[in-house]
NUDODREN-739924 format. One line per 4 residues: number of its first residue (from 0); their letters; for each residue y, x, z of C-alpha. Coordinates in nm, 4 decimals, always signed. Each point is the difference from the previous one (the first is absolute). Layout:
NUDODREN-739924
NUM) a) Y/X/Z; ... $
//
This chain:
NUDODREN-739924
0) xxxx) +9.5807/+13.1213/+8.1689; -0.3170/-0.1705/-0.0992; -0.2329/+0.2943/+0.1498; +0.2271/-0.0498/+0.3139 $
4) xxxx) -0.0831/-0.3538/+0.0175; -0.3768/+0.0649/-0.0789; -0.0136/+0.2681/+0.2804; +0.1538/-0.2717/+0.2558 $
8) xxxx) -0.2057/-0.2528/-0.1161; -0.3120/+0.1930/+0.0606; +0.1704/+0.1246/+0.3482; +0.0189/-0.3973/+0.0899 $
12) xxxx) -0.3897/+0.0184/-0.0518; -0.0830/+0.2577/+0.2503; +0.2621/-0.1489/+0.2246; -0.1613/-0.3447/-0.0056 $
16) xxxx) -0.3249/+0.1174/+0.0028; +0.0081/+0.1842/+0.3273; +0.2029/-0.1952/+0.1609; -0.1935/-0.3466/-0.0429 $
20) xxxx) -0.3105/+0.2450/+0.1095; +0.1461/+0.0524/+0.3005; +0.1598/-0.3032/+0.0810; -0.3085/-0.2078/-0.0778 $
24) xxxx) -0.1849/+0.2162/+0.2115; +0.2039/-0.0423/+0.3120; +0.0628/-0.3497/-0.0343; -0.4279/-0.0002/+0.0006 $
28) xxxx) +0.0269/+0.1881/+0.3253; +0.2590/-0.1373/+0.1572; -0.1434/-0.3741/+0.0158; -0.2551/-0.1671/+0.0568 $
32) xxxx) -0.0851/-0.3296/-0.1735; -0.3039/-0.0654/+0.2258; +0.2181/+0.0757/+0.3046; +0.0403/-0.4013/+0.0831 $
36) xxxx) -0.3822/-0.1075/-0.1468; -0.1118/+0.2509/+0.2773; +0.2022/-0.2001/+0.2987; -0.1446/-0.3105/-0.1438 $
40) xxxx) -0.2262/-0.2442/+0.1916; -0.1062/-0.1806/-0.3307; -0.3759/-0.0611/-0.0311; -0.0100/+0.1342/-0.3725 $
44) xxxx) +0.1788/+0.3209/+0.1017; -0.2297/+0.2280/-0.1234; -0.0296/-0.1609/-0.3421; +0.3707/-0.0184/-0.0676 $
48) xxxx) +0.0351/+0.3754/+0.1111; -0.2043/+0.0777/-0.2453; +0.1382/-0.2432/-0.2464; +0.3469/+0.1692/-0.0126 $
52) xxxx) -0.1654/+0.3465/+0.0310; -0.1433/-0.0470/-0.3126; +0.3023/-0.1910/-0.1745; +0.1741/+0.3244/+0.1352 $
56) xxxx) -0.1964/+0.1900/-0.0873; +0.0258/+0.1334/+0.3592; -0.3402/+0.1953/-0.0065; +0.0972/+0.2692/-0.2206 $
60) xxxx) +0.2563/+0.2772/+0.1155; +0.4064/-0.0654/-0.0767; -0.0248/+0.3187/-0.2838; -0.2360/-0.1873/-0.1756 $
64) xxxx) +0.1078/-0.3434/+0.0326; +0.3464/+0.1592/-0.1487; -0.1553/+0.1146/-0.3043; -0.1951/-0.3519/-0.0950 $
68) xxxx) +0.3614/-0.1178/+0.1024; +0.1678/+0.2631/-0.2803; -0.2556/-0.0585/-0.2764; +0.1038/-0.3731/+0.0097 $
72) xxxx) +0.3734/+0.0794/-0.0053; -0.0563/+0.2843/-0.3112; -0.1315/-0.2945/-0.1798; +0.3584/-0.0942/-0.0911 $
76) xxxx) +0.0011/+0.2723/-0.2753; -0.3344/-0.2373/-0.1422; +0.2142/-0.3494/+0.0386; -0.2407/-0.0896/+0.3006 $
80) xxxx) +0.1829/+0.1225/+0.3302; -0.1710/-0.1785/+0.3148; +0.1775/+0.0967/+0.2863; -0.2256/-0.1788/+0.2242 $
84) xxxx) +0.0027/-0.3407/+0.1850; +0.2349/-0.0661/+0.3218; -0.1409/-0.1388/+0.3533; -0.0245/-0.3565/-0.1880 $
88) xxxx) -0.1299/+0.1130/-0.2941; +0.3133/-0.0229/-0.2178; +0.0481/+0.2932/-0.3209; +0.2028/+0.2238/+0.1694 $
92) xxxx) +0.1852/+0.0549/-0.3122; +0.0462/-0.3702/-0.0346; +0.1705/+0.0257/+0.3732; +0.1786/+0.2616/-0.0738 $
96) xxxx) +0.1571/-0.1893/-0.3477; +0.0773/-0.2580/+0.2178; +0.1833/+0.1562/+0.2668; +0.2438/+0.2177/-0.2699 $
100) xxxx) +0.2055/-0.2687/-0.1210; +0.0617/-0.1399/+0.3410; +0.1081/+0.3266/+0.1543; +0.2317/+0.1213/-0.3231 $
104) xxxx) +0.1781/-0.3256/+0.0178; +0.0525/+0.0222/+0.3907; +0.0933/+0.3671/-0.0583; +0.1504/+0.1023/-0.2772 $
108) xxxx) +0.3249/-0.1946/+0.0332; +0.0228/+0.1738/+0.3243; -0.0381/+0.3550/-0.1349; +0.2221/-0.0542/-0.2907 $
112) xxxx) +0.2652/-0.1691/+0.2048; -0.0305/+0.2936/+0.2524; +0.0596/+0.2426/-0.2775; +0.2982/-0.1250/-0.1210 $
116) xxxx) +0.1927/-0.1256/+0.2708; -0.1191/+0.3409/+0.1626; +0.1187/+0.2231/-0.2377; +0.3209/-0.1912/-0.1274 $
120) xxxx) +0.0866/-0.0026/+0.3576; -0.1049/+0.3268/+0.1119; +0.2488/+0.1348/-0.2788; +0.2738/-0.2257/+0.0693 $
124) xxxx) -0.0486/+0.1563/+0.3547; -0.0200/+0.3808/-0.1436; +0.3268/-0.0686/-0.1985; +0.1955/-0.1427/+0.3040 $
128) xxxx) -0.1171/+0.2633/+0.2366; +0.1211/+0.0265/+0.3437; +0.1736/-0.3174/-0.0600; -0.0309/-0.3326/+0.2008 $
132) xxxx) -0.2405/-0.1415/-0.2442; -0.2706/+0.3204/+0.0167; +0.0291/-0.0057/+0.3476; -0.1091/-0.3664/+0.0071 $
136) xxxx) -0.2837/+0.0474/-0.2456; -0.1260/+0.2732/+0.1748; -0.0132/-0.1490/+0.3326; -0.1649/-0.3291/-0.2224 $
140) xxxx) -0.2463/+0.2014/-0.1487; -0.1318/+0.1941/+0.3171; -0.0153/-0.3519/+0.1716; -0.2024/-0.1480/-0.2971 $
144) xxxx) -0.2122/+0.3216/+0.0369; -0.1143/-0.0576/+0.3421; -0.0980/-0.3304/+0.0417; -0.3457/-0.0846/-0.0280 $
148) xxxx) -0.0675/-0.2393/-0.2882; -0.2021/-0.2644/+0.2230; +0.2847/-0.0620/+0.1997; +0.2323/+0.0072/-0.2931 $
152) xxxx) -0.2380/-0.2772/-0.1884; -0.0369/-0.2398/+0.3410; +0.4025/+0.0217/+0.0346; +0.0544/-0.0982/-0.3616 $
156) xxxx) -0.2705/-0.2834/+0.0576; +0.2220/-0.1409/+0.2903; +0.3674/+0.0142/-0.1400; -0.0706/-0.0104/-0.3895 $
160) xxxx) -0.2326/-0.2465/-0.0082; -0.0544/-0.2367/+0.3483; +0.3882/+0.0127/+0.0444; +0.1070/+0.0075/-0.3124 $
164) xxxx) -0.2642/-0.2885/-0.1402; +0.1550/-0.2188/+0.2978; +0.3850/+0.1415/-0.1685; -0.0992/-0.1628/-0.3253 $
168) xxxx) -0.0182/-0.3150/+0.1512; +0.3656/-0.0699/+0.0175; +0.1015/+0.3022/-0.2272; +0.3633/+0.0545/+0.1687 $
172) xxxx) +0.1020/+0.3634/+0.0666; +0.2000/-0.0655/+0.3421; +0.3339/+0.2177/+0.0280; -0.1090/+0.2198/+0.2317 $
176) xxxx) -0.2836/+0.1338/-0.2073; +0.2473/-0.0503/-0.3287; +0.2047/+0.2509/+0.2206; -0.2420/+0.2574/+0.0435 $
180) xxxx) -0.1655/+0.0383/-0.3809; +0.3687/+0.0102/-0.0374; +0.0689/+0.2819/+0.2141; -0.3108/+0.1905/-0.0824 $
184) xxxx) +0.0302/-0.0426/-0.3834; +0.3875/+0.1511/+0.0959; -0.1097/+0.2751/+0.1561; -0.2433/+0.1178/-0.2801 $
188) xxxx) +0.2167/-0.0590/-0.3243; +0.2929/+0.1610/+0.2430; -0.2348/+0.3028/+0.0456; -0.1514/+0.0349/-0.3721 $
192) xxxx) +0.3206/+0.0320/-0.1472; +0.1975/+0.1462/+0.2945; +0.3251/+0.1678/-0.0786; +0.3188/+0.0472/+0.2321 $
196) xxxx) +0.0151/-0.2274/+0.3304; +0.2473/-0.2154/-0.2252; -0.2474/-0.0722/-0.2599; -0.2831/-0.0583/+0.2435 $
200) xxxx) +0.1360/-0.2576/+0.2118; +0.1433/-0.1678/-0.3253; -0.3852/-0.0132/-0.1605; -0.1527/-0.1122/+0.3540 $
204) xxxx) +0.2717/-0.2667/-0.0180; -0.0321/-0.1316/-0.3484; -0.4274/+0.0166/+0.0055; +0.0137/-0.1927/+0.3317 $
208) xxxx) +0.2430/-0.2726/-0.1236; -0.2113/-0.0041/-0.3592; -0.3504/-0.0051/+0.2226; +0.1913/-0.2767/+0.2109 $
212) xxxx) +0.0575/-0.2278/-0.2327; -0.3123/+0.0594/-0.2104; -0.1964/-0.0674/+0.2928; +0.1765/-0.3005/+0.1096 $
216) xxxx) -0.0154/-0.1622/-0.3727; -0.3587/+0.0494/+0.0393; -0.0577/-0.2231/+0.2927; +0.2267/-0.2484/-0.0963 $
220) xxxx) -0.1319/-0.0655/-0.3266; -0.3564/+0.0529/+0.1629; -0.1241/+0.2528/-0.2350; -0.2482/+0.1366/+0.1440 $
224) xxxx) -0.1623/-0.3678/+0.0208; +0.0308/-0.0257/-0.4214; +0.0216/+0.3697/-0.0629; +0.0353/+0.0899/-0.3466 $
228) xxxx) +0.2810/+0.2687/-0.2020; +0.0970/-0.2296/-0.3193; +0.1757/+0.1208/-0.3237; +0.2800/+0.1280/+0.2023 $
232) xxxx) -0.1611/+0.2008/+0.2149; -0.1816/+0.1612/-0.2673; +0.2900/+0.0863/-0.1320; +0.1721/+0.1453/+0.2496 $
236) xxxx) -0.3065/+0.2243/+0.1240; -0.0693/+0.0997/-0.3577; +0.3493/+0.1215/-0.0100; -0.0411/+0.1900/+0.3126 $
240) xxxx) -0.3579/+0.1530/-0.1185; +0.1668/+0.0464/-0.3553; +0.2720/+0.2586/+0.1919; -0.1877/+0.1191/+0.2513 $
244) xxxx) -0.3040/+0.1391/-0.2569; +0.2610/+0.1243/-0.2586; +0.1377/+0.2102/+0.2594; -0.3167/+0.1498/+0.1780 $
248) xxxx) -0.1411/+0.0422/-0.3828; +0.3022/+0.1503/-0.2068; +0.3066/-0.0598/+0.2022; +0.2449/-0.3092/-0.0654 $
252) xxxx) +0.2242/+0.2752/-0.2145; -0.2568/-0.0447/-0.3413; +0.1596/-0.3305/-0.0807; -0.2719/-0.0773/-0.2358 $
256) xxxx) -0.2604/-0.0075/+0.2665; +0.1849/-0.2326/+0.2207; +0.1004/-0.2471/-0.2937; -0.3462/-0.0131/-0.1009 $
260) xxxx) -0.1097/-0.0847/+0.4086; +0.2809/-0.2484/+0.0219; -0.1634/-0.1436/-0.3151; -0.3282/-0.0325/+0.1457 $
264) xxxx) +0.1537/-0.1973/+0.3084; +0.1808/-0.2419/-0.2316; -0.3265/-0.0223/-0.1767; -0.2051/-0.0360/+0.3127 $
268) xxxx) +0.1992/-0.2895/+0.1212; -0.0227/-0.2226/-0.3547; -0.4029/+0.0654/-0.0086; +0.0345/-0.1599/+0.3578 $
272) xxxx) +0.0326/-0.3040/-0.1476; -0.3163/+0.0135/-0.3219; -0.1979/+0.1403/+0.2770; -0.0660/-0.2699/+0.2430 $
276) xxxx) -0.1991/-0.2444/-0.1818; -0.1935/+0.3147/-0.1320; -0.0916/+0.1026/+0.3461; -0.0351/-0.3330/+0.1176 $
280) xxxx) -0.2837/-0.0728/-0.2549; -0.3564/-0.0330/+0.0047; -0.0138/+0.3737/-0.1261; +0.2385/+0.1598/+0.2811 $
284) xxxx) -0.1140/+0.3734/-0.0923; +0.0422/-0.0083/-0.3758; +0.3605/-0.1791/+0.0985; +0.0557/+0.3926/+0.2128 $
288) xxxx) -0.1252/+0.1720/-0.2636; +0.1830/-0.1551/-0.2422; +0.3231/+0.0251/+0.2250; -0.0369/+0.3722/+0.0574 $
292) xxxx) -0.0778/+0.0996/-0.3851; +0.2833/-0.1859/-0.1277; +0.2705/+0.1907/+0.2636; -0.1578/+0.3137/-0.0647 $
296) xxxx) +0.0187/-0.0850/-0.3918; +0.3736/-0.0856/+0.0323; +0.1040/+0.3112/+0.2595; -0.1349/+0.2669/-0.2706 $
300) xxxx) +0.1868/-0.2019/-0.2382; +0.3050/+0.0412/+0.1682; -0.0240/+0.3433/+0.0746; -0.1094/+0.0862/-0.3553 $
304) xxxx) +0.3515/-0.2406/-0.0728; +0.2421/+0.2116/+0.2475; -0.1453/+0.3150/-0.0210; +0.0482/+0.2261/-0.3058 $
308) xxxx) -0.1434/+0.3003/+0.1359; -0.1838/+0.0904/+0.3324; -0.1856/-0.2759/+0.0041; -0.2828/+0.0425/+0.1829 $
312) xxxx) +0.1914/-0.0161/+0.3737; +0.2089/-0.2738/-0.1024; -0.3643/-0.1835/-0.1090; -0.1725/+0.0759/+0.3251 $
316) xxxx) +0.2970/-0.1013/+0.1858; +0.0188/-0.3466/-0.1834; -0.3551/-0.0637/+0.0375; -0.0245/+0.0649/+0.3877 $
320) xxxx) +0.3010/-0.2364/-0.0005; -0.1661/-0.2818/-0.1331; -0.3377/+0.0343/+0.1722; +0.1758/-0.0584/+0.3165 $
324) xxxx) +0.1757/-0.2925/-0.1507; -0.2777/-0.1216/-0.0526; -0.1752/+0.0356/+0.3319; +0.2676/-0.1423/+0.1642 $
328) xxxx) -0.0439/-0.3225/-0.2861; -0.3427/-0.0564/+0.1477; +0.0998/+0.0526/+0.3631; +0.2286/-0.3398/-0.1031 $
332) xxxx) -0.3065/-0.1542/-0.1271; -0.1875/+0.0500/+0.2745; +0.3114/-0.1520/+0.2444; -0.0796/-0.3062/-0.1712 $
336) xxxx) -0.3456/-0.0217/+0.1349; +0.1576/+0.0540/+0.3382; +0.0073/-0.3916/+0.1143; -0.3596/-0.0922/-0.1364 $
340) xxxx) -0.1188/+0.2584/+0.2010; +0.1129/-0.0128/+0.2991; -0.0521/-0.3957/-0.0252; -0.3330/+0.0419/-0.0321 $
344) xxxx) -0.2682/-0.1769/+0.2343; -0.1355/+0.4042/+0.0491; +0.3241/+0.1922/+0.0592; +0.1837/-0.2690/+0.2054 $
348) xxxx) +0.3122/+0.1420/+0.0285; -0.1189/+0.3275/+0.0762; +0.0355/+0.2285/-0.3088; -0.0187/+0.3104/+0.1993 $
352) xxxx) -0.3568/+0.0880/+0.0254; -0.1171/+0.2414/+0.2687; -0.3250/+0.0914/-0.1154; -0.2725/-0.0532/-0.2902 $
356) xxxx) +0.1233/+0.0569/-0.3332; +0.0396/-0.3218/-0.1563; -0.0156/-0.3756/+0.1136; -0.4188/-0.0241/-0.1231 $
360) xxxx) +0.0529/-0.3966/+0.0404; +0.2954/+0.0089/-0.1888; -0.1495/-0.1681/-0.3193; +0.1011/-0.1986/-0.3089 $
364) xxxx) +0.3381/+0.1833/-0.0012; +0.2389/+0.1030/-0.2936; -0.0538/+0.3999/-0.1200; +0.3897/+0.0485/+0.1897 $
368) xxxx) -0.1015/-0.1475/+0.3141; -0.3268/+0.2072/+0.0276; +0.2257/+0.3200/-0.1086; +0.2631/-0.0939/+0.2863 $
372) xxxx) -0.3131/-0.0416/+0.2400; -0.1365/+0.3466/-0.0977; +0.3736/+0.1181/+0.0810; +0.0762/-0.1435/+0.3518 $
376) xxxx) -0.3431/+0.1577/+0.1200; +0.1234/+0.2997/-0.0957; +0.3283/+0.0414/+0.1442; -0.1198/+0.1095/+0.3525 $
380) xxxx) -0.2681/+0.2613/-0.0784; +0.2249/+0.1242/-0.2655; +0.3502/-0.0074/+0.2168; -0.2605/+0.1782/+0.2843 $
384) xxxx) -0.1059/+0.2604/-0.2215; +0.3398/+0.0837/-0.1892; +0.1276/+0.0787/+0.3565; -0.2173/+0.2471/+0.1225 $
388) xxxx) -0.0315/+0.1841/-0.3279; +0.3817/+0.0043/-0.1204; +0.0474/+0.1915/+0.2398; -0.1660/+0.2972/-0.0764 $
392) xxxx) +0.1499/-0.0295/-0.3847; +0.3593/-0.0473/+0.1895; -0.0567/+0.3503/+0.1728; -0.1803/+0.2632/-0.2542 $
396) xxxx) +0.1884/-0.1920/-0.3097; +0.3649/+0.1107/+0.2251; -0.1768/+0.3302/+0.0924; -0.0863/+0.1284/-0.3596 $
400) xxxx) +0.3318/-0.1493/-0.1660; +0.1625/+0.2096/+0.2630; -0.1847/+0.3197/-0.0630; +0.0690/-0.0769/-0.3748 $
404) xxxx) +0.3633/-0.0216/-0.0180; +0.0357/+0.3537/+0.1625; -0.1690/+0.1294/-0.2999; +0.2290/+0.2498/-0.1965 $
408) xxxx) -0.0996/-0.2140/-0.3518; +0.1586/-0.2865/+0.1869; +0.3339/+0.1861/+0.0884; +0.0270/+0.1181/-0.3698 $
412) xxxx) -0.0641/-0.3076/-0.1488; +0.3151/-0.1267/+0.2378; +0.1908/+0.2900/-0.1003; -0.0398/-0.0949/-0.3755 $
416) xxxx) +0.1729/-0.2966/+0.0900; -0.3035/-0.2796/-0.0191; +0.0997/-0.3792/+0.1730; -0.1639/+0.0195/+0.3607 $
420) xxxx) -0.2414/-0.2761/-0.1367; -0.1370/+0.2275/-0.2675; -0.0683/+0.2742/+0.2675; -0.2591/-0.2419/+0.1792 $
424) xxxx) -0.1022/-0.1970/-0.2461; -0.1116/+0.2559/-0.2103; -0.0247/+0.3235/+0.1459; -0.0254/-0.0803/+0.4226 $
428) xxxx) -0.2110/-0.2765/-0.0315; -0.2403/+0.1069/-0.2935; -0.0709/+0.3231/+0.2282; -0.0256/-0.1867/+0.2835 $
432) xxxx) -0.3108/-0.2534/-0.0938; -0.2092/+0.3272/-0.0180; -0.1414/-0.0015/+0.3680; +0.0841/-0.3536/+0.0260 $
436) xxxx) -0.3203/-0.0360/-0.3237; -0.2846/+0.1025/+0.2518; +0.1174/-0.2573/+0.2644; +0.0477/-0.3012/-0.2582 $
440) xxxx) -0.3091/+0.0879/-0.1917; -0.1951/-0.0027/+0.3120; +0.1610/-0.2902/+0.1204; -0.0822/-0.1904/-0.3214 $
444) xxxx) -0.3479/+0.1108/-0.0184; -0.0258/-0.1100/+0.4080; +0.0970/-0.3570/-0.1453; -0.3973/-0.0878/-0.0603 $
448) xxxx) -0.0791/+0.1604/+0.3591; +0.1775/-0.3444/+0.1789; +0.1399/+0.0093/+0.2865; -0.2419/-0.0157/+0.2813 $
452) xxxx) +0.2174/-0.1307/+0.3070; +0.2355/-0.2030/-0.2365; -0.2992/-0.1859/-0.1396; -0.1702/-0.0797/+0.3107 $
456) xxxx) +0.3276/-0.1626/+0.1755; +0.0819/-0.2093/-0.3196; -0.3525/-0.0534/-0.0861; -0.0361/+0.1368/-0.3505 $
460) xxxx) -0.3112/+0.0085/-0.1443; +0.1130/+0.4248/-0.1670; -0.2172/+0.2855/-0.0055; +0.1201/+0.1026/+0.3487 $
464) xxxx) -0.1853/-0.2543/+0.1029; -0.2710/+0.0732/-0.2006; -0.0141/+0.3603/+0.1777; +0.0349/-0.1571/+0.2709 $
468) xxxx) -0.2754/-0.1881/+0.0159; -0.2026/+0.2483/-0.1179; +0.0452/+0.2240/+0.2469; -0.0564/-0.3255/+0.2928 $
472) xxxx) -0.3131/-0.0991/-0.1547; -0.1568/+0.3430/-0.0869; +0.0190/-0.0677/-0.3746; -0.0728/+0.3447/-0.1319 $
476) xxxx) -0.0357/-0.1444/-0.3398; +0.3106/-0.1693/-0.0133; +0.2150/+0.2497/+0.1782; -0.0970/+0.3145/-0.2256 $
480) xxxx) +0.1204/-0.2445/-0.2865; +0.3294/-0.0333/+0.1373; +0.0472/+0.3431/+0.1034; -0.1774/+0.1495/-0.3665 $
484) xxxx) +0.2738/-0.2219/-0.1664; +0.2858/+0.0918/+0.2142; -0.0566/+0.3420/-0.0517; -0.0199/-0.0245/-0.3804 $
488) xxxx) +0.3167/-0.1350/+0.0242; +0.1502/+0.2557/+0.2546; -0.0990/+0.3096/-0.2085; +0.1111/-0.1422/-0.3338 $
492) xxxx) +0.3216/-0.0690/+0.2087; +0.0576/+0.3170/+0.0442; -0.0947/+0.1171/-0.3642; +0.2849/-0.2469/-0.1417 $
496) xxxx) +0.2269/+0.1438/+0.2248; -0.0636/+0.3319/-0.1046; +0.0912/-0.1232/-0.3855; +0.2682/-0.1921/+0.1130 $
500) xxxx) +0.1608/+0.3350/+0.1013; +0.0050/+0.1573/-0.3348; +0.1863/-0.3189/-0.1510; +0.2730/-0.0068/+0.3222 $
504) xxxx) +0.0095/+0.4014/-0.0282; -0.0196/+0.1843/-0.3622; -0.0497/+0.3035/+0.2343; -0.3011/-0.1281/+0.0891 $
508) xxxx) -0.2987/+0.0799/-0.2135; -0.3344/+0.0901/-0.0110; -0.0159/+0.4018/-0.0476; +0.2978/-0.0028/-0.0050 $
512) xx) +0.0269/+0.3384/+0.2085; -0.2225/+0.1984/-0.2495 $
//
C-alpha cells in the first residue's frame, strides 16, 4: 500500500507538472496584457508599456517565463514559496489564503447538505420504487437538474428574501398559505410511508391537521418574531433524533442502544438549562466546548452503563445522538440573538441578506449576533446550491441502490432471514457508497474551487472570484495559483477515493489480483 501511494504521489508530479506547462503557456498566448495600453491615447504610453512589460516580464518567451514562475513555486519544499505578485501587487499566496475561508464557508454547507439529503432521499426513492413518492422525486430531481443556477439564485433573491423580509414584518402565516404547507407537507409524509389507499389518505389527513395547527400556533403566538426552541422543544426533538439514529445505526430492536439514546435526550434537555449562562458569557466558545465534551463524556458513559457487550455500535450511536443535541442547543442560542439583530440600526428589519457575506458595518455586536449574521447570509447561496446539486445525489444514489439490491449476496442475506433494515443498512447501502466515493470526494475537494456564478450574483469575495478575476484582468500570476492549487486538490481527490475503496470494499486491494 505504501509503494502504491508513493507511485501516485509521484504520478500527481508529472500530472501537475505538464499540465501547469501547458496551461501557463496558453493563458500567455491567449491574452494580451498590453492589448488596452496599445488603444491608449495617454501621453506616457510608451513608458507604461514598457513598465508592465518588464513587471511581466513580457519580453521573454511564455516557456521561459513558466520556468522563473516554477522555480519560485518549488521553493515551498525550502519554506520560501513566492508565487508571485497579483495585478496590485498583493502575495498571491496571501490572496489566495484569503479567499479559502470565504469560499469553504459559502460552500461546504452546500455540498454536505447536498450529500445527505441527496443520498437519504435518493434511497428512500430506490426503496419505494415505482411508487407515488419515486415518481415525484424523480420528476423533482430532473427539474432541479435543468435549471440554470443564475436564475435559480435571482428567484430565491425575490421570494426568500424581498418577500419574505417584507413577511417578517407582521409574521402571520395567512390560511391560505397555512393550507398549502399543509397540503404539500400531506402529500410527502403520505408518499414516504405510503401503504394501502386506506392508510394513505389516513397519513395525508392526520400530517395536514398536525401541520395545520402547528402552523397556525406559530402565527398566533408570533414565533417567528421571538423565535427560539426552549427546554421543551429540546426535548421533544432529542427524543425524535434519539429514535430516529438508534434505528438507522442498530435498529430500535437492541434495547440497550435505544435506552442509552433516550438517555442522552433526557440528558440533553437538563444541560439546557447549565448551558445558557455558559454560552452567554464573555468566553462563548469555551462555553461550546465545554457543552459538547461534557455530552459526549456522559453518552459513552451510558453506553458503557447499558451495554454489556457489543459496545462499540451502541457507543457510536450514543455519541452521534448527542452531537446533534447539541447542535440543535446552540441553534436555541442563537434564536435568542434573533431580536437584537434584526433591531439593529444596519439590518433594519431585513435579516435576509441578498448578497455580501456579512453585515461589514455591523460592529460592537455580541459573538451570537455576529454568528446569526454569518448565518442569514448564507441561507440563499447555500439553499441555491443544495438545489442544483441534490439532484444529481437524488438520481445516481437511487440508481446504484437499485443495481445493488439485485445482487445475489442481497437475496441470500434475505433468504437467511435478516430484518429489511439490516439488508440496506449494512449490506445495500455499504456496497452502494462505492461509486457514490468518486462523486463526493470530488465534490468535497471542488469545495475550495467556489462557485463562480453563485459568487458573483451574491457577491462573495471566494476563489471563484478570484479566478475570475484573474482571467478578466490577465493575471497570469494569480490565475496559475488558483488553478496549481485546485489541481493539487483534484488529484489527491481522486487518490483518497481510491483508499476509501479498500475500507468500503475488503475486495478491494492493492495486488490484490496477483
Amino acid at each position: 500500500m505504501f509503494a502504491y501511494i508513493l507511485r501516485r504521489l509521484g504520478a500527481l508530479v508529472v500530472i501537475l507538472f505538464g499540465s501547469s506547462f501547458l496551461l501557463y503557456n496558453l493563458s500567455a498566448i491567449s491574452t494580451d496584457p498590453l492589448g488596452e495600453l496599445r488603444l491608449s491615447d495617454a501621453p506616457n504610453k510608451d513608458q507604461l508599456i514598457l513598465n508592465l512589460t518588464r513587471e511581466l516580464r513580457l519580453d521573454l518567451p511564455p516557456p521561459l517565463r513558466y520556468f522563473i514562475w516554477l522555480r519560485g513555486v518549488l521553493g515551498i519544499f525550502a519554506g520560501r514559496a513566492d508565487f508571485g505578485l497579483t495585478r496590485e501587487q498583493e502575495p498571491v499566496l496571501e490572496a489566495i489564503m484569503g479567499a479559502i475561508p470565504t469560499t469553504i464557508r459559502l460552500v461546504a454547507v452546500a455540498t454536505l447538505v447536498a450529500i445527505v439529503l441527496g443520498i437519504a432521499l435518493g434511497i428512500t426513492s430506490a426503496l419505494r420504487q415505482y411508487s407515488r413518492f419515486d415518481y415525484g422525486m424523480t420528476f423533482f430531481a430532473f427539474l432541479l437538474f435543468s435549471l440554470p443556477i443564475f436564475w435559480v439564485a435571482v428567484l430565491l433573491k425575490q421570494y426568500l428574501a424581498i418577500d419574505f423580509n417584507d413577511f417578517l414584518v407582521s409574521a402571520k402565516i395567512s390560511p391560505p398559505w397555512i393550507i398549502g404547507f399543509s397540503i404539500v407537507a400531506g402529500f410527502f409524509w403520505a408518499a414516504i410511508i405510503s401503504g394501502s389507499r386506506r392508510q394513505v389518505v389516513l397519513i395525508f389527513s392526520g400530517v395536514f391537521v398536525a401541520n395545520s395547527i402547528f402552523l397556525s400556533a406559530i402565527s398566533a403566538t408570533e414565533w417567528l418574531s421571538y423565535p427560539r426552541l426552549g427546554p421543551i422543544a429540546i426535548l421533544v426533538i432529542g427524543v425524535g433524533i434519539a429514535v430516529g439514529v438508534t434505528y438507522l445505526s442498530v435498529g430500535l430492536s437492541d434495547r440497550n442502544a435505544l435506552k442509552t439514546t433516550l438517555l442522552m435526550a433526557l440528558v440533553g434537555t437538563i444541560s439546557y438549562f447549565p448551558a445558557q449562562p455558559i454560552l452567554s458569557s464573555d468566553r462563548p466558545r469555551l462555553g461550546i466546548l465545554l457543552l459538547f465534551i461534557a455530552l459526549l463524556i456522559v453518552s459513552v458513559s451510558g453506553a458503557l452503563l447499558f451495554a454489556r457487550v457489543d459496545r462499540g455500535p451502541i457507543i457510536r450511536t450514543s455519541v452521534i445522538t448527542s452531537v446533534f443535541i447539541g447542535i440543535f442547543i446552540l441553534i436555541d442560542r442563537m434564536m435568542q440573538a434573533w431580536r437584537p439583530y434584526v433591531e439593529s440600526d444596519d439590518v433594519n428589519y431585513r435579516p435576509v441578506a441578498t448578497i455580501g457575506q456579512s453585515t461589514i458595518w455591523l460592529s460592537e455586536v455580541s459573538f451570537w449576533v455576529r454568528v446569526l449574521d454569518f448565518a442569514m447570509h448564507l441561507i440563499l447561496p447555500t439553499l441555491a446550491l443544495t438545489l442544483i446539486s441534490f439532484a444529481g445525489y437524488i438520481r445516481f444514489s437511487r440508481g446504484t441502490l437499485l443495481d445493488v439490491l439485485n445482487q445475489d449476496y442481497i437475496r441470500t442475506a434475505r433468504a437467511k432471514g435478516l430484518t429489511e433494515r439490516t439488508v440496506i443498512m449494512r449490506h445495500a447501502f455499504r456496497n452502494t457508497m462505492i461509486p457514490l466515493t468518486t462523486i463526493m470526494v470530488g465534490d468535497i475537494a471542488g469545495i475550495v474551487g467556489g462557485a463562480i456564478i453563485t459568487e458573483r450574483v451574491f457577491a462573495w469575495q471566494g476563489m471563484g472570484t478570484l479566478f475570475n478575476k484573474a482571467i478578466n484582468s490577465f493575471d497570469l500570476n494569480l490565475l496559475m495559483g488558483v488553478i496549481l492549487f485546485l489541481s493539487t486538490l483534484a488529484i489527491l481527490a481522486n487518490l483518497v477515493a481510491d483508499l476509501l475503496y479498500s475500507v468500503l470494499d475488503p475486495r478491494i486491494r492493492v495486488g490484490a489480483g496477483k
